[in-house]
Backbone as a chain_set.jsonl record, in Angstrom:
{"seq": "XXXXXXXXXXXXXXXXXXXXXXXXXXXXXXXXXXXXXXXXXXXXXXXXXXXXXXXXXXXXXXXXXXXXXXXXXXXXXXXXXXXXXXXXXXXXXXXXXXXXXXXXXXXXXXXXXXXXXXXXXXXXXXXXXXXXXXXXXXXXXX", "coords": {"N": [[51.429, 97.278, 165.415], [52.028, 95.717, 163.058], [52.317, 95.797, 160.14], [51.32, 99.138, 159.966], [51.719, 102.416, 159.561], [53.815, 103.638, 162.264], [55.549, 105.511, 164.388], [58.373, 103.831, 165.212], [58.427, 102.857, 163.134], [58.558, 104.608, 161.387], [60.965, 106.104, 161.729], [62.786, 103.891, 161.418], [62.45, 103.458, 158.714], [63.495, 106.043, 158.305], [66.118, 105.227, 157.562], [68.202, 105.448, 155.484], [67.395, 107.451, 154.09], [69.074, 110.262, 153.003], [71.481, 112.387, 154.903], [69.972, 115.826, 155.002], [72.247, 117.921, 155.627], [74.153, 117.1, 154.759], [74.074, 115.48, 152.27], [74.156, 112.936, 152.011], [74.567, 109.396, 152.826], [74.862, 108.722, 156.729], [75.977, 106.662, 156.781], [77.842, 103.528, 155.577], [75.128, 101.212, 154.892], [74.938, 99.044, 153.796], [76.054, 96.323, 154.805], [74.133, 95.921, 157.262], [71.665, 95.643, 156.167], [72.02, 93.094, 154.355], [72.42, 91.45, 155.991], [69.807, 91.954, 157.287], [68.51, 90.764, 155.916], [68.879, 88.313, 155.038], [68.194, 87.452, 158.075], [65.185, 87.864, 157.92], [64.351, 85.948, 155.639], [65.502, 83.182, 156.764], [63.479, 83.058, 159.233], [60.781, 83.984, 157.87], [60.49, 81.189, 157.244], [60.205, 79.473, 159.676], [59.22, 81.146, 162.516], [60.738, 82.121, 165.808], [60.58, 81.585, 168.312], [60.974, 82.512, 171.769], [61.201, 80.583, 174.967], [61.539, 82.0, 178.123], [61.685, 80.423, 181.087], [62.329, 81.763, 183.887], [62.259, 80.995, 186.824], [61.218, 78.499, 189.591], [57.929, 79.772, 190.497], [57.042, 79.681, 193.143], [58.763, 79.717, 195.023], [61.288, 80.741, 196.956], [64.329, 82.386, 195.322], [67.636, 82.972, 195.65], [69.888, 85.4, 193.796], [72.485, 84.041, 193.385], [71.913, 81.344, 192.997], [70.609, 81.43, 190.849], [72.911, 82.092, 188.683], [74.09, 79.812, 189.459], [72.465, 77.857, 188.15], [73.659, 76.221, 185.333], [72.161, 75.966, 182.741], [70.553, 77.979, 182.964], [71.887, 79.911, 183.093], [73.243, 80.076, 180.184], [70.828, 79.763, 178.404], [70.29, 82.859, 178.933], [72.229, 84.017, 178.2], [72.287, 83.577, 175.56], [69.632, 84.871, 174.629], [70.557, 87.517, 175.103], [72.337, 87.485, 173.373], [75.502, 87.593, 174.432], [77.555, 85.881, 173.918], [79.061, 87.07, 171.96], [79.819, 89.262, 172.667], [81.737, 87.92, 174.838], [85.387, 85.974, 175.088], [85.587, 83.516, 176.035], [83.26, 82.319, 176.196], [80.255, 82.25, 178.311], [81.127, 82.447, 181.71], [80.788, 82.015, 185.482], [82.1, 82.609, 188.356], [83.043, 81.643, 191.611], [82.747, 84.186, 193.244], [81.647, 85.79, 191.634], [79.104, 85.069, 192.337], [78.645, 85.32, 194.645], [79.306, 88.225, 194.961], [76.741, 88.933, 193.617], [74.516, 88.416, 194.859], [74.426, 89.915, 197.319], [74.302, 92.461, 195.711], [71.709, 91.878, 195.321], [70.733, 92.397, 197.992], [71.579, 95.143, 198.158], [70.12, 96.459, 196.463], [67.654, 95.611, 197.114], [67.518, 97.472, 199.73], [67.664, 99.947, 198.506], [65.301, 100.281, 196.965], [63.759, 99.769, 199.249], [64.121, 102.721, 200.296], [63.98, 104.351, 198.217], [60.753, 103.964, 197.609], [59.625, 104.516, 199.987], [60.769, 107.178, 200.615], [60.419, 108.834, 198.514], [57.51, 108.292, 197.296], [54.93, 109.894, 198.137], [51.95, 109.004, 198.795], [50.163, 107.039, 200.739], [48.699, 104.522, 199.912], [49.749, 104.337, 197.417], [52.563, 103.477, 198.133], [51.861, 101.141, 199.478], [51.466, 99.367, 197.465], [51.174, 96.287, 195.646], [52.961, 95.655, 193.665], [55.299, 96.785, 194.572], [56.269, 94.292, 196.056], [56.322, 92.612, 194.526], [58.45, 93.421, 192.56], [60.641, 93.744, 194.204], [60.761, 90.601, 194.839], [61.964, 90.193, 193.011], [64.03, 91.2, 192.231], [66.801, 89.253, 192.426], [66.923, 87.85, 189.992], [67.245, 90.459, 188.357], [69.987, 91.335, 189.678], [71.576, 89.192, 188.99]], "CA": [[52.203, 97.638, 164.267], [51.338, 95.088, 162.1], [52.728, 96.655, 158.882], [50.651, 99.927, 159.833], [53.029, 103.222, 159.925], [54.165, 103.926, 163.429], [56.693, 106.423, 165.079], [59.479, 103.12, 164.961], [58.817, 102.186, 161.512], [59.083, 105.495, 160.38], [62.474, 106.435, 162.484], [63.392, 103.164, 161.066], [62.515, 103.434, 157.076], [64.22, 107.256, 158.087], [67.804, 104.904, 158.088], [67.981, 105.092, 154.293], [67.117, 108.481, 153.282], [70.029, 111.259, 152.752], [71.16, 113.404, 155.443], [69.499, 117.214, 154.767], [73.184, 119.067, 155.299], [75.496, 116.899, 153.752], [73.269, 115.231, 151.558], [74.72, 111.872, 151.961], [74.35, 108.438, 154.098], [75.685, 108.779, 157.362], [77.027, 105.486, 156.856], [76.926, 102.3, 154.826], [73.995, 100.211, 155.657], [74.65, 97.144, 152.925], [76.061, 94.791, 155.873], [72.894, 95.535, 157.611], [70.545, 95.317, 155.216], [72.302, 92.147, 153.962], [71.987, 90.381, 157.916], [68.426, 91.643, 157.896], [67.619, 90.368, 154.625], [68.943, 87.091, 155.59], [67.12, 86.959, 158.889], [64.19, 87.635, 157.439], [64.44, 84.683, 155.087], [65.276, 82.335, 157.872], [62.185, 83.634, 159.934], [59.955, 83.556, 157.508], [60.302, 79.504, 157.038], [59.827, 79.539, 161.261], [59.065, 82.071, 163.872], [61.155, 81.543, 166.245], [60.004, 82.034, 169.38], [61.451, 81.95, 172.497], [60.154, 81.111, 176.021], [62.35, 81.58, 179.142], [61.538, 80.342, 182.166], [63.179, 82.492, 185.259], [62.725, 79.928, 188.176], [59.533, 78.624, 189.838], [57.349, 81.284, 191.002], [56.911, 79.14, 194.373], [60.127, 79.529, 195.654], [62.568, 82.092, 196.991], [65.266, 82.208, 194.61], [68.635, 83.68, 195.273], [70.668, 86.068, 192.59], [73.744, 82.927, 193.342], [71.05, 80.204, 192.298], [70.149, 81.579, 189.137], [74.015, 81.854, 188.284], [74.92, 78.613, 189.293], [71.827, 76.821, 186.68], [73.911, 76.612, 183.768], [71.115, 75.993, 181.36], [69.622, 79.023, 182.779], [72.952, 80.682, 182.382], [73.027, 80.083, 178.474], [69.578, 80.709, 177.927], [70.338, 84.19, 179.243], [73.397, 84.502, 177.238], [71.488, 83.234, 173.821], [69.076, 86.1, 174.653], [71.184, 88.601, 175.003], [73.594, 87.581, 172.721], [76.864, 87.446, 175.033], [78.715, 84.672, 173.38], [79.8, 87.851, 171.139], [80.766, 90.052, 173.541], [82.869, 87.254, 175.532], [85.844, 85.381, 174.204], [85.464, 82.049, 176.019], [82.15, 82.15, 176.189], [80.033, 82.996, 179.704], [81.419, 81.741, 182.657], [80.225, 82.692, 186.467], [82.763, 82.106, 189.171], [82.104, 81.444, 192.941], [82.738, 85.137, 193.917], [80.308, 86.377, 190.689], [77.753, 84.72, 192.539], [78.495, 85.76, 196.039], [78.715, 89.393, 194.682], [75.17, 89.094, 193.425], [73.613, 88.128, 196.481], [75.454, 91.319, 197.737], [73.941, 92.845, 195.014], [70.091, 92.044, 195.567], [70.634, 93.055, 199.447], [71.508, 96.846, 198.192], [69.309, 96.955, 195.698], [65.794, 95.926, 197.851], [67.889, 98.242, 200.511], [67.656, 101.086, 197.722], [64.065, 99.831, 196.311], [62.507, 100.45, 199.748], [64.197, 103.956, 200.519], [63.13, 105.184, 196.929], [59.378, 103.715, 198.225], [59.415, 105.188, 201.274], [61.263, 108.436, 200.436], [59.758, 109.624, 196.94], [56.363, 108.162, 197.439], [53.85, 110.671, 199.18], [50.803, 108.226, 199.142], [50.317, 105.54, 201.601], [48.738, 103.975, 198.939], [50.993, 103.531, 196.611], [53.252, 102.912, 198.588], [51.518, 99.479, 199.468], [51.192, 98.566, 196.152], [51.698, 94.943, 195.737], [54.249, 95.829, 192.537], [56.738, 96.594, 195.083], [56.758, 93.309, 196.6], [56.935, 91.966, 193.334], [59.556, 94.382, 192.32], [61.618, 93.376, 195.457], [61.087, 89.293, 194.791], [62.721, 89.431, 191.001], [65.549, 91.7, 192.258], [67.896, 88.316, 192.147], [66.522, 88.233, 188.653], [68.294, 91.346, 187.576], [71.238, 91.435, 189.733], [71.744, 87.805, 187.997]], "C": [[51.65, 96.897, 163.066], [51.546, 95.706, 160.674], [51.824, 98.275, 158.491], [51.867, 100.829, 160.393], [52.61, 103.475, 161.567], [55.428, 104.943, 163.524], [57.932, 105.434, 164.78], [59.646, 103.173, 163.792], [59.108, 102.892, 160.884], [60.254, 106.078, 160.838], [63.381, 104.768, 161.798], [63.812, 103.194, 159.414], [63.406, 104.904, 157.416], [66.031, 106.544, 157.811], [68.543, 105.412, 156.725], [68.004, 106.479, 153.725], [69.026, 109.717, 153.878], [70.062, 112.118, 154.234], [70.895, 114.742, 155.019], [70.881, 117.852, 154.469], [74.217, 118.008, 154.635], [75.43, 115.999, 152.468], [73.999, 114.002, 151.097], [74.496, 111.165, 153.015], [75.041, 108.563, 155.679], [76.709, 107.746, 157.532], [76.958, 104.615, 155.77], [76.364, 101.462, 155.655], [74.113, 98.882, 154.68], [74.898, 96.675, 153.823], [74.762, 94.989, 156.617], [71.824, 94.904, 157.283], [70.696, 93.657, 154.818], [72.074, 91.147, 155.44], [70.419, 90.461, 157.556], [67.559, 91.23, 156.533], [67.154, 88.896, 154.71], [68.342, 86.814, 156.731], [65.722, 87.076, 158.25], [63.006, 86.241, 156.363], [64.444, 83.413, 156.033], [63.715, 82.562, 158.781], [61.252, 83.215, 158.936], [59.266, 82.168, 157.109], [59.614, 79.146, 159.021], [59.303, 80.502, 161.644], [59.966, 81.403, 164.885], [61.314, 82.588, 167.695], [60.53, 81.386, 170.594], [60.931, 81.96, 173.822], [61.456, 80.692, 177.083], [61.466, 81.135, 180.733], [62.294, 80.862, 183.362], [63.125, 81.44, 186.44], [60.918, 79.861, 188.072], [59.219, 79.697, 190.986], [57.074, 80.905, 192.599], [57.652, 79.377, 195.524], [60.682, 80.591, 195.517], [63.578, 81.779, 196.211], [66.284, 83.432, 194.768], [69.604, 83.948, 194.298], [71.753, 84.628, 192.141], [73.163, 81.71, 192.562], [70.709, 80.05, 191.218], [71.77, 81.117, 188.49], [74.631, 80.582, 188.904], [74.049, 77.25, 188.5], [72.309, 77.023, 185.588], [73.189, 76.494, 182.437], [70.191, 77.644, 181.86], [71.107, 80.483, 182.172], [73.447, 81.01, 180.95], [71.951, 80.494, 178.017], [69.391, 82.562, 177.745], [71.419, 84.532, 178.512], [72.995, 84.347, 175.807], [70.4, 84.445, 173.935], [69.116, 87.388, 174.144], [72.549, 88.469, 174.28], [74.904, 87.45, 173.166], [77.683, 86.893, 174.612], [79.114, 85.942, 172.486], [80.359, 88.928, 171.468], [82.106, 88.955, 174.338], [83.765, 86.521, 174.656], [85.754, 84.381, 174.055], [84.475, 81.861, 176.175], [81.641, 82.791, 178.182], [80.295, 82.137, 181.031], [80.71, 82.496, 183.964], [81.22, 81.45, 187.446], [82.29, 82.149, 190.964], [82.581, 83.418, 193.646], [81.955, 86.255, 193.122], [79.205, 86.417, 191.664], [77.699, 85.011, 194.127], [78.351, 87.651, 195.873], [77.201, 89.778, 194.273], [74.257, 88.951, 193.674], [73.886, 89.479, 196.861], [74.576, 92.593, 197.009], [72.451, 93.452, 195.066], [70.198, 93.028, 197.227], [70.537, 94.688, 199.408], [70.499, 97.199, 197.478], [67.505, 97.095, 196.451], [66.352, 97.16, 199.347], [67.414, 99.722, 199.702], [66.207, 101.661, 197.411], [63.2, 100.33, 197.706], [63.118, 101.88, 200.266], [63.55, 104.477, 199.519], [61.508, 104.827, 197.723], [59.058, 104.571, 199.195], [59.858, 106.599, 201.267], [60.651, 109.162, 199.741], [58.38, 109.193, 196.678], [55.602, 108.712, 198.886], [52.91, 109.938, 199.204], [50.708, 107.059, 199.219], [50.154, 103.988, 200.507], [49.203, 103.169, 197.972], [52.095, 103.31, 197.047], [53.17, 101.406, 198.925], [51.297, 98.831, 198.755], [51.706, 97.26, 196.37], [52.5, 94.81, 194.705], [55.34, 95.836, 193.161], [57.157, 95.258, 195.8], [56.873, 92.409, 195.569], [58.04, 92.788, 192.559], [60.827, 93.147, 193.079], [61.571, 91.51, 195.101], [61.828, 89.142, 193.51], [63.645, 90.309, 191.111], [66.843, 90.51, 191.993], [67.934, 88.278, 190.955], [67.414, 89.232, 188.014], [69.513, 91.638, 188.209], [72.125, 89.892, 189.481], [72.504, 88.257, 187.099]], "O": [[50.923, 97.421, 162.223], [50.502, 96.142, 160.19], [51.622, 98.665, 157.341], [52.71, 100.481, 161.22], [51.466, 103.503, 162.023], [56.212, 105.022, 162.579], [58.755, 105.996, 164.058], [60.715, 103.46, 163.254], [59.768, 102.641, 159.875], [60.644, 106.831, 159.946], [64.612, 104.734, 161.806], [64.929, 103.041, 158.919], [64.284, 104.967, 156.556], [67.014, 107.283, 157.868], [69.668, 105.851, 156.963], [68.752, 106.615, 152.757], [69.718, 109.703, 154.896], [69.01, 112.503, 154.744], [71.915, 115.073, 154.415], [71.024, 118.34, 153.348], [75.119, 118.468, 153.935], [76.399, 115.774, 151.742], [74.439, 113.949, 149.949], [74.246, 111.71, 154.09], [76.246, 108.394, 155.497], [77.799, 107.775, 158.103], [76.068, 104.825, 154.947], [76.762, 101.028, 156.736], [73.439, 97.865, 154.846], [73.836, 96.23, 154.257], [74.131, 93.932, 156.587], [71.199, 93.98, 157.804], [69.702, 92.938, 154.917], [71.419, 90.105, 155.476], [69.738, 89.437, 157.493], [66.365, 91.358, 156.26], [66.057, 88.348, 154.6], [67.754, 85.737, 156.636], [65.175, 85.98, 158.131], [61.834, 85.865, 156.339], [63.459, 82.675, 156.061], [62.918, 81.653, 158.546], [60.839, 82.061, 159.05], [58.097, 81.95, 156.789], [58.552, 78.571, 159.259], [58.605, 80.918, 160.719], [60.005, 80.173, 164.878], [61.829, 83.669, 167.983], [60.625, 80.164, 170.713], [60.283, 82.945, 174.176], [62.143, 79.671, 177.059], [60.609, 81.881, 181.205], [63.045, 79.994, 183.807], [64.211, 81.135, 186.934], [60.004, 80.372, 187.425], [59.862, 80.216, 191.898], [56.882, 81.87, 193.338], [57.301, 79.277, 196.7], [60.742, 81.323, 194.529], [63.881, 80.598, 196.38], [66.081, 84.551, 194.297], [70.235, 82.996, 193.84], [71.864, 84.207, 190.99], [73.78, 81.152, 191.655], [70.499, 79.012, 190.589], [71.916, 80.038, 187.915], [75.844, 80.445, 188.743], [74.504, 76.131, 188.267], [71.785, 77.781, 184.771], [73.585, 76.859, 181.33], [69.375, 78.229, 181.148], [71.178, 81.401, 181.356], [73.975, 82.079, 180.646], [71.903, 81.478, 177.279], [68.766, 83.262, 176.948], [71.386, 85.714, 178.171], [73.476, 85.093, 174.953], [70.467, 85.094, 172.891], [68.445, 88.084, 173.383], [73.572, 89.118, 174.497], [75.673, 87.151, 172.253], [78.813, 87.317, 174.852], [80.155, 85.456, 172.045], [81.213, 89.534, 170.821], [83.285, 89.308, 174.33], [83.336, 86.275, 173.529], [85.744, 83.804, 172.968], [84.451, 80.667, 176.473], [82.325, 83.431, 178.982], [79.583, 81.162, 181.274], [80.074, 83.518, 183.706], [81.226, 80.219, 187.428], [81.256, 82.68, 191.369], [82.624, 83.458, 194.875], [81.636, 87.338, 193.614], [78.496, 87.4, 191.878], [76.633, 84.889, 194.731], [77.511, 88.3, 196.498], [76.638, 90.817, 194.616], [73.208, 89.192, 193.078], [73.043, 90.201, 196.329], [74.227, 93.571, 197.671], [72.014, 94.598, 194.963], [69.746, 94.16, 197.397], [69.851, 95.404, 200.137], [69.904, 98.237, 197.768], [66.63, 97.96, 196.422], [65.409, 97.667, 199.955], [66.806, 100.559, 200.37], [65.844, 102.835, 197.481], [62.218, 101.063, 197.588], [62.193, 102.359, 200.923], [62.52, 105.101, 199.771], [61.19, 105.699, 198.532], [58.118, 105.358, 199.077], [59.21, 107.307, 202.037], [60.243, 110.226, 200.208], [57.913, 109.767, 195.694], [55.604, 108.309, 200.049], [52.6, 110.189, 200.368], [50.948, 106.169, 198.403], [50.859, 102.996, 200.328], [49.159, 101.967, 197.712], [52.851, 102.829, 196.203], [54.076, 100.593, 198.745], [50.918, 97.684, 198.996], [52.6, 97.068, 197.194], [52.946, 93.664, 194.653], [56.326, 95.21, 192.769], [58.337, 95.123, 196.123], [57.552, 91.398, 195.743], [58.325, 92.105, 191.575], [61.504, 92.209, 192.658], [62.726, 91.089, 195.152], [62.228, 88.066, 193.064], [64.321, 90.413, 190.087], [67.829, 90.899, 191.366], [69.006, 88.665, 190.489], [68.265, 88.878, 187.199], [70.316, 92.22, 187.48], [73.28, 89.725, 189.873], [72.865, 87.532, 186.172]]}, "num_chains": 1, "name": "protein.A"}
């Protein structure tokens, strides 16, 4: 991208222009504009760049393990923003984290029927993606 037009940038600069039939905004965009004016300002003094670490790559890590590192638990909520969806902020209780063990089990249950079902070549079927697929399932049912 790099300030060169693209498909986003121009679905994005499209936010701005009139709709065709009613020849008006579909909305107001000042509070936007005004957030992304102000991030921009902040940013441009930094970058602010973020690096997560998921676990070590050494080690089996179950879905329950992730949710019971609470620094990994915030990290993932500063990410994705959550503290503004929740009221008290993100909690994870002991039956969160037993459901999401629960969780991975159906999902690499699911992960190798799709494999084995909807893949016609042996091939790709042995890809080594699916066994990396299948090890970072705790990962997303986290």
């Amino acid at each position: 991208m790099n300030g060169k037009e693209c498909r986003v940038l121009h679905a994005f600069n499209c936010r701005v222009k009139p709709n065709r039939i009613e020849g008006k905004q579909p909305h107001d965009l000042q509070a936007f504009d005004d957030e992304t004016s102000r991030r921009k300002q902040q940013q441009s003094a930094a970058p602010n760049i973020r690096s997560v670490t998921l676990w070590d790559k050494t080690k089996e890590v179950t879905a329950s393990q992730l949710l019971g590192d609470r620094k990994w638990v915030d990290t993932l909520a500063n990410v994705f923003d959550l503290s503004t969806l929740m009221i008290n902020g993100v909690s994870v209780s002991e039956e969160d984290k037993q459901n999401a063990d629960v969780l991975v089990d159906l999902l690499r249950i699911l992960l190798k029927n799709h494999v084995n079902g909807r893949i016609e070549e042996e091939s790709k079927r042995n890809d080594p993606i699916w066994e990396w697929a299948s090890k970072n399932l705790p990962v997303c049912a986290a």
